[in-house]
C-alpha positions in Angstrom: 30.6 -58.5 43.6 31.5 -56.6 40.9 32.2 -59.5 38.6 29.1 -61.2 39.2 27.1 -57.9 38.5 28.6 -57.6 35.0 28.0 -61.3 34.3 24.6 -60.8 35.0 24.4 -57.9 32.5 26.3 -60.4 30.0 23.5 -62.6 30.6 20.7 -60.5 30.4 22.7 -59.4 27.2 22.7 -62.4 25.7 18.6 -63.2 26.0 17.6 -60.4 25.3 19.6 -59.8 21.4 17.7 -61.0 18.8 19.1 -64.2 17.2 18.9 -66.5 14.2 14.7 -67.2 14.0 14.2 -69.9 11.5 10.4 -69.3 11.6 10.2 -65.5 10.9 13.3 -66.6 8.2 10.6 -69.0 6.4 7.8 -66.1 6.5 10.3 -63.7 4.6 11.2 -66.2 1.7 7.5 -67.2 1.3 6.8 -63.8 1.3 9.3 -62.8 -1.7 7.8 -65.0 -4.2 4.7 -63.4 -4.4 4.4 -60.3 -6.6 4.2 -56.7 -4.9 1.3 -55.6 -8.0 -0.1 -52.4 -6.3 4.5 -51.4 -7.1 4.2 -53.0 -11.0 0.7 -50.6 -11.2 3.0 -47.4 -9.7 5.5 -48.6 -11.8 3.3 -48.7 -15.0 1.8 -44.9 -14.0 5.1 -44.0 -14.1 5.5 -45.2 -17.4 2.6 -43.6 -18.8 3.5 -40.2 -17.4 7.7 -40.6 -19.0 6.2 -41.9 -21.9 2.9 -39.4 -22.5 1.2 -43.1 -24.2 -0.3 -46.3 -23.1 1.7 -49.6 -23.8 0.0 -51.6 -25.8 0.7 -55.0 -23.7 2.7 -56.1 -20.8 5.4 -57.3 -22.4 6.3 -53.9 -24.2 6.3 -52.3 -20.5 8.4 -55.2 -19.2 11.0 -54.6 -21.9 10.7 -50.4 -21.2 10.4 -50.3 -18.2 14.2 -50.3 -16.7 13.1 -51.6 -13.7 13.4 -55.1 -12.2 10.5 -57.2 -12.3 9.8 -60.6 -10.7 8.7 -63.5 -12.7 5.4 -64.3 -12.0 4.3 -67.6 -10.0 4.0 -70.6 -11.6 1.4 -71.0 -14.2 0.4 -67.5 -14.0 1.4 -64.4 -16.4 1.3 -60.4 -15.9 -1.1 -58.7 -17.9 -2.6 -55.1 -18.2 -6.4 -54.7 -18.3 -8.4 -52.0 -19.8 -7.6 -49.6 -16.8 -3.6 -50.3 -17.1 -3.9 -52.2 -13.9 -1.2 -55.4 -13.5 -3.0 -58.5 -13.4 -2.2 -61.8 -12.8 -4.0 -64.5 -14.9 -3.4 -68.4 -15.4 -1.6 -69.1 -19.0 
């Protein structure tokens, strides 16, 4: 009786731990390639504030920065409006 009580629990074990979900997989990699801009703008006040300036472009934050940034998607490029807000616009 006691055997077949903790196979039971084995089973119930075994449904109920999350496993390997190729669909919620897919949703985190689709999710990666798209840039987090509301961090590159926190990143960019941060900048201003170590710095006490405004860069004069993206690129000179990009290569100041210290901080990883993702490449932007395809066909697109980072760019700083008049605000210092990251933008994405086609190249």
């Amino acid at each position: 009786m006691r055997r077949l009580a903790l196979l039971a629990l084995a089973g119930l074990a075994l449904v109920f731990t999350p496993g390997c979900n190729k669909a919620e997989d897919a949703q985190v990699e689709t999710a990666d390639t798209n840039p987090d801009l509301a961090e590159l703008n926190r990143e960019v006040k941060r900048w201003i504030m170590k710095h006490r300036d405004m860069p004069t472009n993206f690129a000179q934050f990009e290569a100041t920065a210290g901080v990883p940034i993702k490449p932007p998607p395809p066909g697109k490029k980072y760019v700083l409006d008049e605000k210092m807000h990251v933008q994405l616009k086609n190249r």
